[in-house]
FIVOMI-718834 format. One record per atom (N, C-alpha, C): residue number from 1; atom name; x, y, z. Coordinates in Angstrom, 2 decimals. Atoms other than C-alpha are relative to their C-alpha. Layout:
REM residues N
<k NUM&a CA&px X&py Y&pz Z>
...
//
This chain:
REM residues 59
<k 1&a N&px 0.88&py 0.18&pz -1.14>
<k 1&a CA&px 107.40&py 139.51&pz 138.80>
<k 1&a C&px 0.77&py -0.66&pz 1.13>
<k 2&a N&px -0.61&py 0.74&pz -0.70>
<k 2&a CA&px 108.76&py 138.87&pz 142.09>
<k 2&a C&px -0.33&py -1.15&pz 0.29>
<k 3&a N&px 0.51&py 1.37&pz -0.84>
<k 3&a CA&px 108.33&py 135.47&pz 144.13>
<k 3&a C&px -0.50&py 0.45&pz 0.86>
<k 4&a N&px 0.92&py -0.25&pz -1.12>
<k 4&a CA&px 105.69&py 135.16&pz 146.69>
<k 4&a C&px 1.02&py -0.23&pz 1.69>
<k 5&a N&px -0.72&py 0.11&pz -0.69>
<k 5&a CA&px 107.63&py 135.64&pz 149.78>
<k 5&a C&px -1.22&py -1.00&pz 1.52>
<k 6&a N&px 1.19&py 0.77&pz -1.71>
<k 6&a CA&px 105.56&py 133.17&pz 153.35>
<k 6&a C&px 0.87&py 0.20&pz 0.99>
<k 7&a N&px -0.52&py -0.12&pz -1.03>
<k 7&a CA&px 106.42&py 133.72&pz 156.46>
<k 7&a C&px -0.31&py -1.03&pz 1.47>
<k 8&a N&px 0.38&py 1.23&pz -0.61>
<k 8&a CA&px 106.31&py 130.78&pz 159.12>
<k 8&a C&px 0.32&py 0.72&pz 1.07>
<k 9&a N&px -0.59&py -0.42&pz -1.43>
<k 9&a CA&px 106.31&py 131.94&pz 162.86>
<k 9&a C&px -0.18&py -1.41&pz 0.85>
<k 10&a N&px -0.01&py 1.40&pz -0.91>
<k 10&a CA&px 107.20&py 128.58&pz 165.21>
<k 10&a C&px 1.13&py 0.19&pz 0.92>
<k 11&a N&px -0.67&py 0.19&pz -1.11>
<k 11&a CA&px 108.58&py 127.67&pz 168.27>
<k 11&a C&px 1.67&py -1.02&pz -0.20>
<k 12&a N&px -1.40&py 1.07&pz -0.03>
<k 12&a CA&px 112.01&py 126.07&pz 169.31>
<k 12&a C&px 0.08&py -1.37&pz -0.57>
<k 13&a N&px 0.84&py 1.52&pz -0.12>
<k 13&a CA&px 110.43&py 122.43&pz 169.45>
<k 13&a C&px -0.34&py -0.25&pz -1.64>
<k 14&a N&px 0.62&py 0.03&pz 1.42>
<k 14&a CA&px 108.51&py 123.10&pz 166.25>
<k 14&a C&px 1.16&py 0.21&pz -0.85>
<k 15&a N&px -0.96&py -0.11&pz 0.68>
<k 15&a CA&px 111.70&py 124.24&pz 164.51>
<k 15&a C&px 0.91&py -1.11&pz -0.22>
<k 16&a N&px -0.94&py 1.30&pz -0.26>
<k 16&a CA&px 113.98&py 120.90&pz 165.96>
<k 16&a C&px -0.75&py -0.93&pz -1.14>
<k 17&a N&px 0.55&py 1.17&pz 0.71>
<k 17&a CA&px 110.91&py 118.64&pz 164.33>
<k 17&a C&px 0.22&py 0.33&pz -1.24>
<k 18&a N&px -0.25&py -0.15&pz 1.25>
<k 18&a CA&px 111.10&py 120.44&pz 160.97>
<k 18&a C&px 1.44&py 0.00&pz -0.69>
<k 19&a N&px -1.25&py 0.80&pz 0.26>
<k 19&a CA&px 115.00&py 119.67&pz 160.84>
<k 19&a C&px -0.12&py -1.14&pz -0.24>
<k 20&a N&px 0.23&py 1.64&pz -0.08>
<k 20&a CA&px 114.53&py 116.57&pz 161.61>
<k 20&a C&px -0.53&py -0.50&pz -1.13>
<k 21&a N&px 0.55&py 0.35&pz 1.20>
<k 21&a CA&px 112.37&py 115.65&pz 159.18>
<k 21&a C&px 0.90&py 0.07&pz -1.29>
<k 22&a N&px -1.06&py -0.27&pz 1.38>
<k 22&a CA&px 114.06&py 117.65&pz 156.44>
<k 22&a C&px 1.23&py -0.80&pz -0.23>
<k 23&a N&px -1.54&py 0.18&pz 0.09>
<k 23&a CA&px 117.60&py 115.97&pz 157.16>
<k 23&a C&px -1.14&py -1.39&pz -0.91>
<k 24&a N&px 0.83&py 0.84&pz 0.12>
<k 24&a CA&px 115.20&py 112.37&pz 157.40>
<k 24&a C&px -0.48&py -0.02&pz -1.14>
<k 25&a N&px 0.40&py 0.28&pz 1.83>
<k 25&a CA&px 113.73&py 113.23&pz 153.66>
<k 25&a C&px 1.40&py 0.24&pz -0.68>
<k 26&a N&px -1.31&py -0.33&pz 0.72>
<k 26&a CA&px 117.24&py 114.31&pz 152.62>
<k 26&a C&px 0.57&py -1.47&pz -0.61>
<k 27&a N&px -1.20&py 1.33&pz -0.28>
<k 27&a CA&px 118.68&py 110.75&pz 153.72>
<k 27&a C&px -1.00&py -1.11&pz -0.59>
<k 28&a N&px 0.72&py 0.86&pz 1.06>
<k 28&a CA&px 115.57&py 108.90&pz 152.08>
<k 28&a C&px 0.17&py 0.31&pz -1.55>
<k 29&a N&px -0.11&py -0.22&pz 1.12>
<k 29&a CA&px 115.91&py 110.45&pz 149.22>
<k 29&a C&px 1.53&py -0.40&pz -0.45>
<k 30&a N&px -1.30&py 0.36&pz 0.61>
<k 30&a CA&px 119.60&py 109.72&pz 148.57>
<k 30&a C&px -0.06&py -1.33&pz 0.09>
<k 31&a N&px 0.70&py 1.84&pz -0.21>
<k 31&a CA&px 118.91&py 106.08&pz 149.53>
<k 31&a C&px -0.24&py -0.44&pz -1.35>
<k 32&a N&px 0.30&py 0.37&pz 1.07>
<k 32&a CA&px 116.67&py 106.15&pz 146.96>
<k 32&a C&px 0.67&py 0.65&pz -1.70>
<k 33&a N&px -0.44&py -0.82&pz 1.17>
<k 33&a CA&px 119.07&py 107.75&pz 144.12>
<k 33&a C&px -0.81&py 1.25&pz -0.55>
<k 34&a N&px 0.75&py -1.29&pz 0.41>
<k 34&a CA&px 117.01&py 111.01&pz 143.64>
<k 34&a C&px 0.79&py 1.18&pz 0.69>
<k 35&a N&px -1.01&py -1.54&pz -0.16>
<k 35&a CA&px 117.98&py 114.53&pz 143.61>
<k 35&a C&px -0.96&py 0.44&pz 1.44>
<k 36&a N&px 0.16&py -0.48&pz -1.23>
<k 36&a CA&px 118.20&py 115.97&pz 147.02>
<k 36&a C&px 0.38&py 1.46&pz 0.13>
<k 37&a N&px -0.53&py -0.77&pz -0.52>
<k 37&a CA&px 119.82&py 119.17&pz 146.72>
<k 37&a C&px -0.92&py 1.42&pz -0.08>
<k 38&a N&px 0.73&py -1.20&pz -0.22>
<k 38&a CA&px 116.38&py 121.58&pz 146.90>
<k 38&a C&px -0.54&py -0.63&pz 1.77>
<k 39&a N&px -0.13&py 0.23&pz -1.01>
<k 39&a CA&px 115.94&py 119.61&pz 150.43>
<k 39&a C&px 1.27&py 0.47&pz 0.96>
<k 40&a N&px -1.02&py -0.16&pz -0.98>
<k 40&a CA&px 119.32&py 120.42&pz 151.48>
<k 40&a C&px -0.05&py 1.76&pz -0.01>
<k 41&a N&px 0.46&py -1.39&pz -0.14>
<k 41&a CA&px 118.24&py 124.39&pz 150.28>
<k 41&a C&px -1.04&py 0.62&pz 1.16>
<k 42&a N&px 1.21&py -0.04&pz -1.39>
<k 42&a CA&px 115.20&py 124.14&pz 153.01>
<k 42&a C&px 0.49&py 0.00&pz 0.81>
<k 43&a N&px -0.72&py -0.07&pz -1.19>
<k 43&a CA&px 117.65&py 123.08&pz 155.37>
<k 43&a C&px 0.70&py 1.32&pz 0.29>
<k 44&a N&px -0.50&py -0.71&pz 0.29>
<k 44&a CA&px 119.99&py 125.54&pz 154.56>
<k 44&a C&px -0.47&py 1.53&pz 0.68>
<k 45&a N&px 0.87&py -0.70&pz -0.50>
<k 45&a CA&px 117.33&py 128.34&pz 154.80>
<k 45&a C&px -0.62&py 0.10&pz 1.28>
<k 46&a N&px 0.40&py 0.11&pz -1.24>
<k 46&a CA&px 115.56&py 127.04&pz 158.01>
<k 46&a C&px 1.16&py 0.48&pz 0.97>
<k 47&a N&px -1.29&py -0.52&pz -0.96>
<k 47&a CA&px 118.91&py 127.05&pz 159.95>
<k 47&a C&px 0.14&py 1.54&pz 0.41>
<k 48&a N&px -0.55&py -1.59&pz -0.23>
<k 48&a CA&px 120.01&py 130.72&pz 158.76>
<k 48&a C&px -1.03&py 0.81&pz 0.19>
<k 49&a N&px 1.17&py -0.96&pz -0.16>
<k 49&a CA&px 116.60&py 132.05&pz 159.21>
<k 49&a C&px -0.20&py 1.04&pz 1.25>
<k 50&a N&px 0.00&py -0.95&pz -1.36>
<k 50&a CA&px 116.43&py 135.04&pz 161.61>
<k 50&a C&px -1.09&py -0.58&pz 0.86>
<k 51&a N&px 1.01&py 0.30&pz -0.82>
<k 51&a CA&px 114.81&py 134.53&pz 164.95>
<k 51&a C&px -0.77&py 1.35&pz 0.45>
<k 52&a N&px -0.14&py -1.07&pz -0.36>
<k 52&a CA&px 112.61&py 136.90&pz 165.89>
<k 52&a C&px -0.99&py -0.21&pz 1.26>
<k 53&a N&px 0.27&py -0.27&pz -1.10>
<k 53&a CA&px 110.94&py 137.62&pz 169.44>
<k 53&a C&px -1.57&py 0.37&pz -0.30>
<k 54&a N&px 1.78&py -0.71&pz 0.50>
<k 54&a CA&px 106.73&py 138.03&pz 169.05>
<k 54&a C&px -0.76&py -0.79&pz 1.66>
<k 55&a N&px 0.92&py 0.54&pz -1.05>
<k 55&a CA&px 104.61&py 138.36&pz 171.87>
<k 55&a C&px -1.59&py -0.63&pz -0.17>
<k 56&a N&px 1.01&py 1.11&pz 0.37>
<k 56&a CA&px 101.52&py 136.07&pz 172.36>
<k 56&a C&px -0.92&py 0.55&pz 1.44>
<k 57&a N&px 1.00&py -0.27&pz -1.04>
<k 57&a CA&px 98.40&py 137.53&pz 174.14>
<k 57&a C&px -1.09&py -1.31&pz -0.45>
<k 58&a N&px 1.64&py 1.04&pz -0.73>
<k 58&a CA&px 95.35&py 135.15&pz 175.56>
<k 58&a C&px -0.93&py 0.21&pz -0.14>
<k 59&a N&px 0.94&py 0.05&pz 0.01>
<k 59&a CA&px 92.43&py 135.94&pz 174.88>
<k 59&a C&px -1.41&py -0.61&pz 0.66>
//
């Protein structure tokens, strides 16, 4: 059975804060001696993630 694949559509801004964060739990978590390296996979992922171009009607 495959994995459930999600798809997140966000802005520039919205993308910077969810780095942020992620690095920010990375660097608490090593602090606190715990395993970090499915945080540094999120990162990883977020970064190389294609951008893609979607238009936004008003209603």
């Amino acid at each position: 059975m495959r994995e459930k694949k999600t798809h997140i559509y966000m802005d520039s801004q919205e993308r910077t804060l969810l780095l942020h964060s992620l690095v920010e739990l990375k660097n608490q978590l090593i602090q606190q001696g715990r395993y970090w390296d499915c945080v540094d996979e999120l990162i990883f992922k977020v970064v190389n993630a294609p951008i893609k171009k979607v238009k936004i009607e008003h209603v």
